[in-house]
C-alpha positions in Angstrom: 61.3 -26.4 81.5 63.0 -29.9 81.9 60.1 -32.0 83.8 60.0 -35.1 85.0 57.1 -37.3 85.7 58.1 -40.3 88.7 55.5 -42.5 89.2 54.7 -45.9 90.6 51.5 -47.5 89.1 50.5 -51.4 90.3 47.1 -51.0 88.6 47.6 -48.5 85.5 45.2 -46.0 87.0 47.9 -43.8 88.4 50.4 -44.3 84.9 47.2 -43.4 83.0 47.0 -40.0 85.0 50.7 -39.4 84.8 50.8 -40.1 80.6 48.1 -37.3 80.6 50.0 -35.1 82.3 52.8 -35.6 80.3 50.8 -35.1 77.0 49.3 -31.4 78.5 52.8 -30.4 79.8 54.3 -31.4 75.8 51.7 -29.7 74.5 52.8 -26.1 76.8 56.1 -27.0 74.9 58.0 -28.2 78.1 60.7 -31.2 77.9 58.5 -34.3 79.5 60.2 -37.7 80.6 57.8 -40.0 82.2 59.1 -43.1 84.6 57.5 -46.1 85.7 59.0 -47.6 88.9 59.0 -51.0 89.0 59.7 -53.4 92.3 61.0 -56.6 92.9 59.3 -58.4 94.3 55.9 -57.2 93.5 54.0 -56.0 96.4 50.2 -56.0 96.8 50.5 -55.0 100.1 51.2 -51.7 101.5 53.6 -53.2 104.4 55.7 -56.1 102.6 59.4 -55.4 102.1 60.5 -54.4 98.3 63.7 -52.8 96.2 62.8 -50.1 93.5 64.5 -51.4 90.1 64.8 -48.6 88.0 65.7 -45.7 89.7 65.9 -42.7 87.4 68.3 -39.8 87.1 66.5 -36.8 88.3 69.5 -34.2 88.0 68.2 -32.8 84.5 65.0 -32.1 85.7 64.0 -28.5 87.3 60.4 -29.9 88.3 59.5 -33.1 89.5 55.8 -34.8 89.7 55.5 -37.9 91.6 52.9 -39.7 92.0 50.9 -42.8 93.0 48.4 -44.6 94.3 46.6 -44.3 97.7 47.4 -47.7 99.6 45.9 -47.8 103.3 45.1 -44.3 103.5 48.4 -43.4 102.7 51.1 -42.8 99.7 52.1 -45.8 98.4 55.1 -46.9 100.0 56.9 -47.0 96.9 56.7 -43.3 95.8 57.6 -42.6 99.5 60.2 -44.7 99.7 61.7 -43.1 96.5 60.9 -39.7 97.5 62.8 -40.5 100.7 66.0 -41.9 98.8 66.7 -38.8 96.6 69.1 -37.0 98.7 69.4 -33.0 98.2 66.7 -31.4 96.1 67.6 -28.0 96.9 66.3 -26.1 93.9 63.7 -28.5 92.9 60.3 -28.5 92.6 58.7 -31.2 93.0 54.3 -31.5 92.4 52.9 -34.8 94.0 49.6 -36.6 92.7 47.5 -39.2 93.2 44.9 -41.6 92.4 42.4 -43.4 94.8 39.4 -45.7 94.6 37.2 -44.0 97.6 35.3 -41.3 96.1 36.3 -38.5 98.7 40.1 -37.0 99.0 39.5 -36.9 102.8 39.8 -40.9 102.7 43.3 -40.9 102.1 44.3 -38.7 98.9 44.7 -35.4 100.6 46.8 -37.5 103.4 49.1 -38.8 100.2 49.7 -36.0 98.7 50.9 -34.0 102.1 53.0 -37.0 102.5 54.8 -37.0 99.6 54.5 -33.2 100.0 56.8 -33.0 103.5 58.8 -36.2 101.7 60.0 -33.8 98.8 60.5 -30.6 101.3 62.6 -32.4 104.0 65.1 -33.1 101.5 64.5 -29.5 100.6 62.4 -29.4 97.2 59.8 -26.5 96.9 56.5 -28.5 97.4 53.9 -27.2 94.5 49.8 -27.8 94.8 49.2 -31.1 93.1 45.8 -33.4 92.4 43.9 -36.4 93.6 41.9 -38.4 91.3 39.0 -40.6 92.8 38.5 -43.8 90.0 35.6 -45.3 91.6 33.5 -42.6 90.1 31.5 -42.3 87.4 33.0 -38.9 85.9 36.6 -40.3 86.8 37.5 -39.8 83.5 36.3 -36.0 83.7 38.3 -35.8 87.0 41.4 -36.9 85.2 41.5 -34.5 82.9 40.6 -31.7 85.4 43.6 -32.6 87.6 46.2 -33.3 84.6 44.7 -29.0 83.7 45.1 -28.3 86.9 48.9 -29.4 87.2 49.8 -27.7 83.6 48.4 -24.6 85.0 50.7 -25.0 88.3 53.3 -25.6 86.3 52.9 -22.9 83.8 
């Protein structure tokens, strides 16, 4: 399967998660591209105006995972804001993930990922289970690699 990996990462915390992912999903034999968005200008705030750089291609993929941070509760705007942007994905399936700093999915993570979720299915993907991974923790690392298992088993 031809998968690609979207993901917008300010701190490295959410790129870290997605380069895992991609390293399980090679190993399963699947043909992995990971992107880093990048924005000018460089936002640290969840409500200042921006412009995605680097827009990638995603007509040779058949599965999409986007991801990124939790910001205010919510999906970062960026990953929304691209998600938003692609047009028809009819025929796509698209697996969203985050990261987060509270230690509890309830405080913002399960919010992001149903966001990105309806994002991907109003422009008519097929919206797959995906993963939050809390960082403040202790066992983040543990967590990391439970949610990078979890999204090689979605995807098979």
């Amino acid at each position: 399967m031809r998968i690609g990996i979207i993901v917008h990462s300010k701190t490295g915390r959410t790129l870290a998660l997605a380069q895992l992912i991609e390293k399980r999903l090679k190993k399963l034999n699947h043909g992995v591209s990971l992107h880093h968005l990048t924005i000018d200008p460089d936002i640290e705030a969840p409500n200042k105006p921006f412009r995605i750089v680097n827009r990638p291609d995603i007509a040779p993929y058949d599965l999409l995972l986007v991801g990124g941070p939790v910001w205010a509760f919510s999906a970062s705007p960026v990953i929304l804001s691209y998600l938003k942007s692609l047009g028809d994905l009819k025929g796509k399936k698209v697996i969203p993930f985050a990261t987060m700093g509270f230690p509890c999915a309830c405080l913002g993570g399960t919010r992001a990922l149903g966001q990105m979720g309806k994002a991907a299915a109003a422009n008519g993907a097929t919206t797959l289970p995906g993963a939050v991974v809390p960082t403040m923790l202790r066992d983040h690392e543990r967590l990391k690699q439970e949610a990078a298992d979890k999204i090689a088993e979605v995807v098979g």
